[in-house]
N, C-alpha and C positions, 0 to 999 in steps of 0.2 A: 694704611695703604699709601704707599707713595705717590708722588705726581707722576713718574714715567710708567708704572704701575695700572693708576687708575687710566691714562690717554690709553695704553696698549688696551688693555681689559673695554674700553670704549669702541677704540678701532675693531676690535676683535668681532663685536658684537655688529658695527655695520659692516662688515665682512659678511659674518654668516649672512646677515639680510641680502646683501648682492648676491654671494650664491643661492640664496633660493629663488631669484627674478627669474631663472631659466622656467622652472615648474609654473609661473608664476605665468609669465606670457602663453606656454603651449595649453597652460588649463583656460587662459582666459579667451585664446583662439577657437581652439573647439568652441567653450561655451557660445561666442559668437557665432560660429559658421551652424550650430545647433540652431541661435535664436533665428537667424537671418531665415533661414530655410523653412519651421516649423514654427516659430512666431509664438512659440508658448512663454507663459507670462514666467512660471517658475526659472526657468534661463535667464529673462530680464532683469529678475530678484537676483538671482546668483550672481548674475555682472553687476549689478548696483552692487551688492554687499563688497564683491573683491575689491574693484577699483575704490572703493569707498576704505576701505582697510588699507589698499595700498598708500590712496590720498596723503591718509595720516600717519603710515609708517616710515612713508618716505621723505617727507620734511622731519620728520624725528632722526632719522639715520644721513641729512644733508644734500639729499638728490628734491632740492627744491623746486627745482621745473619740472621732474616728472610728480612731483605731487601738485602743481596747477596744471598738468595736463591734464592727469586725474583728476579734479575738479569739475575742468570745461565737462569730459564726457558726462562723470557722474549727472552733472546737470541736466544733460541730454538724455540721458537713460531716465533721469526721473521725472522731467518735466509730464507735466499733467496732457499736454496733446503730445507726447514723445513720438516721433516717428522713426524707423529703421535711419532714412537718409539723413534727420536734424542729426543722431548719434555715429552717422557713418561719416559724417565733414568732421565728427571732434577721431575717430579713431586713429586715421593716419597719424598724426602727431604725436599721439601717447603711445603709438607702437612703436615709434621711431625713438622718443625719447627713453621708452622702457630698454630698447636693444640697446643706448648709447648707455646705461646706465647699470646695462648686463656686461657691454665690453671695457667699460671704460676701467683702467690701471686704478687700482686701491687707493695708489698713491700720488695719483692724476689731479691735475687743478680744475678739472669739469666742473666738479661739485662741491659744492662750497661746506667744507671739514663741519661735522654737527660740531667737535667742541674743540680750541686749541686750548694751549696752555694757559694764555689767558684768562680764559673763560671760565676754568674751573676754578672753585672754589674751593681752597683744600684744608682740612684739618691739624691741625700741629702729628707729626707722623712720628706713630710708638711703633716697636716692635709688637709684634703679633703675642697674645697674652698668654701662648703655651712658651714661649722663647724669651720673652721679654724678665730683662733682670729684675729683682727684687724694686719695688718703690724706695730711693732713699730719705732718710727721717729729714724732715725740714728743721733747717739749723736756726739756732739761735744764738748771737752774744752776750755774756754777763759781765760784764764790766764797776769791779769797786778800786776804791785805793786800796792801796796793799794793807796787811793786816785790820782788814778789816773783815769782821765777821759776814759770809754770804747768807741768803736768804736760801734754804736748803730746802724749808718746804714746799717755795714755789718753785726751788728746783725739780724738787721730785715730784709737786705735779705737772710740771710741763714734762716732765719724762714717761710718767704714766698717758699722758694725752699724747703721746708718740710723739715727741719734738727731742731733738738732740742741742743740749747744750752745752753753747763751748764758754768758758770760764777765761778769760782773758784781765792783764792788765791794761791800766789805762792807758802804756806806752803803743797799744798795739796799732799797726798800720791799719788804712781801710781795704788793702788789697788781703789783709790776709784775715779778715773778720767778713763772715754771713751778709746777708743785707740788711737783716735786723737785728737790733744792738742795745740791749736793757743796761742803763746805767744805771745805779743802786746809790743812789744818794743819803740812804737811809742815816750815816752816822759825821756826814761832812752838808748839811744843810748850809750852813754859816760861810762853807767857804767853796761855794758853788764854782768860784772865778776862775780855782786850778781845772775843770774841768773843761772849759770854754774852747781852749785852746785845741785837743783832740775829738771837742765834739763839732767845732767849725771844718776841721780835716774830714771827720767822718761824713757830714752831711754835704759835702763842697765834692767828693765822690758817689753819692746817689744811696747811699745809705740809711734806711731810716732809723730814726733812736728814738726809742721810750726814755723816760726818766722818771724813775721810780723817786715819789717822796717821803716826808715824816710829816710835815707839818704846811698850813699853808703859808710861805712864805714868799710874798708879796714881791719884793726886789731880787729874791732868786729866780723869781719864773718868769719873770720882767725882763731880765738878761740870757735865761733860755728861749724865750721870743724873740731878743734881739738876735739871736745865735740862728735863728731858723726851727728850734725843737716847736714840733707841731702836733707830740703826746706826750702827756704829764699824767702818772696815774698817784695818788693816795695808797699809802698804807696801811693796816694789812691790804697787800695785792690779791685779788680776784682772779684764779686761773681763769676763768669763766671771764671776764671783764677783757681780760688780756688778750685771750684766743680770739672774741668777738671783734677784737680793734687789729689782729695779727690776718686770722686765715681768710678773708675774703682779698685782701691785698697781697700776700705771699702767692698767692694760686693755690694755697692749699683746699681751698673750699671747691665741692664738684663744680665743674664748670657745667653749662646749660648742654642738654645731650637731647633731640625735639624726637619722641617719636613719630613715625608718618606710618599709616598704615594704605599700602598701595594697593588699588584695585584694578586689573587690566588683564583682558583675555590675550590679547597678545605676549606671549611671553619674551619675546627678543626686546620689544617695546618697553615693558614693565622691568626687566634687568637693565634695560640703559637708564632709565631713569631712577633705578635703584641704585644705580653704583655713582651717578651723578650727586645726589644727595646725601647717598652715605660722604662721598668726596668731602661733602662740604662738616659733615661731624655730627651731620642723623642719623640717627638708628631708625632702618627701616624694615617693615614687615612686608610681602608681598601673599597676596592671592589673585586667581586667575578666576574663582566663583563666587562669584555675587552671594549668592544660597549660603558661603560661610559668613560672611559677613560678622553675625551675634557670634559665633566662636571667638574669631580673629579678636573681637575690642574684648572680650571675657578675659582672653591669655595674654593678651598684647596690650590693653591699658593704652591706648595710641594718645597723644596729643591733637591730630588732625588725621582727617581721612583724606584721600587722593584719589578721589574717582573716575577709571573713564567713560566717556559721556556714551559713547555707541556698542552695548557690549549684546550678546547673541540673545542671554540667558534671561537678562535684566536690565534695562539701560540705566546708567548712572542718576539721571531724574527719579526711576522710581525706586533704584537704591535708596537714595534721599529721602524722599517721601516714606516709605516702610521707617526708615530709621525715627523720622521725625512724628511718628508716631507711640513713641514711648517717650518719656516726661525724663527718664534719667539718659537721653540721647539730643534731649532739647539744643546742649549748650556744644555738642561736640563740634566742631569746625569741618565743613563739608566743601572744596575743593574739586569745581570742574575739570575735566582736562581733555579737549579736544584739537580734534587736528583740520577740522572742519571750521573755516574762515566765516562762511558764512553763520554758523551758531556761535562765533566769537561778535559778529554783530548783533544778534540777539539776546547779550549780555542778560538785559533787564528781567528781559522774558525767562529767562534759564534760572536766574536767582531766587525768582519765586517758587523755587520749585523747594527748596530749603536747600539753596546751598549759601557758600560764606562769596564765591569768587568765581572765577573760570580763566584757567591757564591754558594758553592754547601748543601744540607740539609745533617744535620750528620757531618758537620766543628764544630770547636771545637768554642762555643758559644761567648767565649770572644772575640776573633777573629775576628767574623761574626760584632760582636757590633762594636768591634775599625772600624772596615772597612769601614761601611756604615755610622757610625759615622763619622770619616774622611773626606767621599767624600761628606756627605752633607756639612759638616762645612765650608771646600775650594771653592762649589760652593755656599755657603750664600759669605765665601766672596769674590768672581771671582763676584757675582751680584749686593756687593755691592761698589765695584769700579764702574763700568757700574751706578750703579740705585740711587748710592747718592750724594749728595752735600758736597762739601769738606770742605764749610765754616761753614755747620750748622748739618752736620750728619744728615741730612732729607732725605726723598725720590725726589728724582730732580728734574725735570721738565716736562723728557719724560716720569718718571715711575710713575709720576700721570697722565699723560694721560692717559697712559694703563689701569691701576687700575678705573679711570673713569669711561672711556669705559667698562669695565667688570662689574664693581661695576651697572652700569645701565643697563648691560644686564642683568645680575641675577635679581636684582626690579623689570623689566620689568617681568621677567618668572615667578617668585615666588610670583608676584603682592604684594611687601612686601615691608612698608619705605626702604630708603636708602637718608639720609641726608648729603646734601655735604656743605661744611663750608669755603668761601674765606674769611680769614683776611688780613689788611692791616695796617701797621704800621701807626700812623699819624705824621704828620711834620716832617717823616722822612729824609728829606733831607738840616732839618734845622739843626736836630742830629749830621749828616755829617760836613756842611758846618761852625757850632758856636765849634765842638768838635773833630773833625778831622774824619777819614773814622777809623782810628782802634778802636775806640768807637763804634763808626755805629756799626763793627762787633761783640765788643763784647756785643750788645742789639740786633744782630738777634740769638748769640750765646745763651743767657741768657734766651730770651721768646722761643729757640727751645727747650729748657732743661723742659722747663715747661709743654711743649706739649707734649713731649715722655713720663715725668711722670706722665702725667692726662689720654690719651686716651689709649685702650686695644688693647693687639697684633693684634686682628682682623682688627682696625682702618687703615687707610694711611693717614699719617704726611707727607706734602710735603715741601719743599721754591719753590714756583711757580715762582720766580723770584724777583733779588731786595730783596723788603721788604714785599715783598707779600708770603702767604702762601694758602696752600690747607688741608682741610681734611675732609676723605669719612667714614663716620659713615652709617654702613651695618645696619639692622634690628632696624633704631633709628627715631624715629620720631621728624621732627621739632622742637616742644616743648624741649622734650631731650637735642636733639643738642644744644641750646638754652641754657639752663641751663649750661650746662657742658662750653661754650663758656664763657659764663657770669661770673662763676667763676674765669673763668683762665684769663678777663680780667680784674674783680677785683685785682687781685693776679701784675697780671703784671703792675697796674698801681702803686702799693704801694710800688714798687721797685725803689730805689734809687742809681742813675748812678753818683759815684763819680770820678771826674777828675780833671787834676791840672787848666781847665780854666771853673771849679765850679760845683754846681750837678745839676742835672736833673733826669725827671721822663717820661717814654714815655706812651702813650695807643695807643688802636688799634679800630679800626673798624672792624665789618666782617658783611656779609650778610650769608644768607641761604635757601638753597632750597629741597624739595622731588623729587624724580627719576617719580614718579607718576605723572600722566598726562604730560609728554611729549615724544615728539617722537622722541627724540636722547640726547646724553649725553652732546653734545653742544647746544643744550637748557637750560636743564637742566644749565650748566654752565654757562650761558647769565644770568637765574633766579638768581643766587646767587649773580652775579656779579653788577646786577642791585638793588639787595638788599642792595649789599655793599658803592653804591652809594648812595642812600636815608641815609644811617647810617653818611656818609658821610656830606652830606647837612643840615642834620638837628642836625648837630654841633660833630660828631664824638664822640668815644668812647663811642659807643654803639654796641649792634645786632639787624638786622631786618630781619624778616623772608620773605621771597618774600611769597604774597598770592598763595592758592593754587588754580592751573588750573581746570576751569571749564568746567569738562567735556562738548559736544555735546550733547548727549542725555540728560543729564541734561538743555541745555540750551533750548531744542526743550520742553520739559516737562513745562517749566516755561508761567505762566499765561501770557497772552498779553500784554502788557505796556500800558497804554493809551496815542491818540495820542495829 
């Protein structure tokens, strides 16, 4: 979403809030001229709750003196000797500022704008993902002296890992070369010095350059230091080695995407501060009922929850409190968010309730984003020390169970596929025992790389152990799964594993199964696991689908067998 985008879609939304002030005044009149005349308490409750909801709607939407007008009265209506007269010195004011803030022009300098351009925090801006062009392949230079033979297999794995590379002489400019620039020193070690010259030009334009070696050669890499060269890799090259020193620098690697799971009965309320942090490049979830709460982290997987503190059904504290009641809820980051000044002074008091913080409505917007941004970022990664494998960046062991487990609770509720995928490396252990273990690693290293880049955020990419892998395809049918697995072990068998005791090629086996017709997630995983076996037997380097479960009713339905 763009910036002029996101402002209008803001403005939009404190729009509607000013048009509904009109209903807003004439319901809170009556209720008055009700309580004044007949003194009954349920009146006094209903003007506490309104003006209390205005309070904090209206420094969210910018009309900041009519929410400390609403305050003073609030005060008045709730004090413990409250009397008609203490709350009738605060009315006049807040009637007067609520009608200046019913007539005042949208575009009036009355009220101080909830967010300008400044303010917002904005995301680098894609096209919308039904319209938006293909991703283009992040490029590469390869750079030898001329008749010199290229290194073809690391080309063809960087072509299989989705990188385009371009093959260039040494004569080439830096304006018409990538940003990254592999020079292949492989068969001119000795006379590194012609090289000096075009790689001072490349590096003196903002280019970086690997340089690929044979040997260590002590006063060649001496003069690439002096040159500014600040990666030197050994040969045989390591796709795997390469990528890891390449995609977190390129931008190829996902950049940090914080879920927030928002909770707020107001819904004009909960959409500004939804498109606020989406602005900034969160993905955000919104509910209006407390009561969904265990849905909402089940489907949504949140980083941090967003509570507001005064809601009808539930208040935000015993949101909290209920959550922090379960052990696998301990660590989730819990997020006050009031528009009530005074429970912003009772910080201390508020946090024992289990929450992380308290954000109040009417903070200055950039602020509010750094904040929540923050503490989702620190709990993504506080979960994924806990939740990942250190050898392969995957999800580990136990937090595919979890993911299982839930991924087949929802199938089961929603009665919707849910495709789970064990692969298994083959003759893995010959890999190992003909090529030593840090080879092993860098081919669970090399097919986890492929797996991150093929399946969707929503997907779980596990190392189940070993050489064994897992992954839980939500809303995907068999078939799908299938396909998509197929690809990626085309891909990984055409990849070539150079080492100094010679090359090799690995494949994988995997089976597969649907969440559908079974009655626990450990079925389910027997099915796939059993699939992986027949893949197995009948010569590896394949996928098979485990059949699907036939229902009961269905089997009672079927004709007699003859005997």
């Amino acid at each position: 979403m763009s910036s002029h985008d996101v402002l209008a879609k803001l403005a939009s939304l404190r729009h509607q809030f000013q048009q509904r002030l009109p209903g807003e005044y004439k319901r809170f009149t009556d209720r008055w001229e009700h309580w004044t005349r007949l003194g009954e308490e349920a009146d006094r409750q209903a003007l506490l709750h309104q003006v209390h909801t205005l309070k904090g709607n209206s420094v969210t939407f910018g009309f900041s003196e009519l929410s400390n007008r609403a305050a003073l009265l609030e005060s008045a209506l709730d004090a413990r000797q409250h009397t008609t007269e203490s709350a009738s010195a605060c009315l006049a004011d807040f009637l007067t500022e609520l009608t200046a803030a019913m007539t005042q022009d949208s575009t009036g300098d009355s009220a101080t704008p909830a967010v300008t351009p400044s303010t917002v925090l904005l995301a680098q801006e894609v096209p919308p993902a039904s319209t938006a062009a293909p991703a283009a392949r992040p490029q590469l230079a390869y750079i030898t002296e001329p008749d010199t033979t290229p290194d073809q297999t690391l080309l063809n794995n960087l072509n299989v890992q989705g990188y385009e590379v371009i093959q260039a002489p040494l004569s080439s400019k830096a304006t018409a070369l990538p940003d990254w620039v592999l020079v292949d020193l492989a068969e001119s070690q000795g006379s590194v010095r012609r090289f000096m010259a075009p790689i001072h030009r490349w590096l003196k334009h903002g280019l970086d350059v690997i340089v690929l070696i044979n040997e260590l050669d002590f006063q060649a890499q001496l003069a690439l230091v002096r040159a500014g060269v600040e990666h030197c890799l050994m040969r045989p090259v390591s796709v795997d080695q390469l990528l890891r020193l390449v995609r977190p620098r390129m931008g190829h690697a996902p950049e940090f995407q914080g879920r927030v799971l928002l909770i707020d009965d107001q819904e004009q309320v909960m959409h500004y501060y939804q498109t606020l942090l989406e602005a900034s490049g969160l993905c955000v979830q919104t509910e209006s009922d407390p009561a969904r709460v265990f849905r909402q982290i089940e489907q949504f997987n949140p980083d941090l929850l967003l509570l507001d503190i005064n809601m009808p059904k539930a208040t935000g504290p015993e949101v909290a409190r209920v959550l922090r009641l379960h052990e696998r809820f301990e660590t989730l980051p819990i997020l006050f968010l009031t528009g009530d000044h005074q429970q912003a002074a009772q910080r201390s008091d508020l946090l024992n309730t289990g929450s992380d913080d308290l954000l109040y409505k009417g903070m200055d917007e950039t602020e509010l984003v750094q904040l929540v941004t923050a503490r989702a970022e620190r709990a993504r990664q506080l979960s994924d020390l806990v939740n990942r494998d250190a050898l392969s960046g995957l999800n580990n062991h136990g937090a595919v169970q979890r993911a299982l487990k839930q991924a087949f609770a929802r199938a089961q509720r929603e009665q919707s596929p849910s495709s789970l995928v064990i692969l298994d490396l083959d003759h893995f252990k010959a890999v190992n025992d003909t090529h030593g273990h840090d080879i092993g690693d860098q081919v669970i290293r090399t097919l986890s790389q492929l797996l991150m880049a093929r399946f969707r955020c929503t997907d779980t990419v596990g190392r189940y152990g070993g050489e064994e892998f897992v992954i839980l395809l939500p809303d995907t049918p068999t078939d799908q799964a299938k396909n998509l697995t197929d690809a990626i072990r085309a891909d990984m068998s055409a990849l070539t594993f150079t080492t100094p005791t010679g090359r090799f090629t690995v494949t994988f086996s995997a089976g597969i199964s649907d969440a559908r017709g079974y009655s626990s997630h450990l079925e389910q995983f027997k099915a796939a696991d059993d699939a992986l076996y027949q893949a197995k037997q009948a010569g590896r380097n394949q996928v098979v689908i485990s059949p699907p479960v036939v229902a009961p009713a269905a089997i009672a339905d079927a004709p007699d067998q003859p005997a």
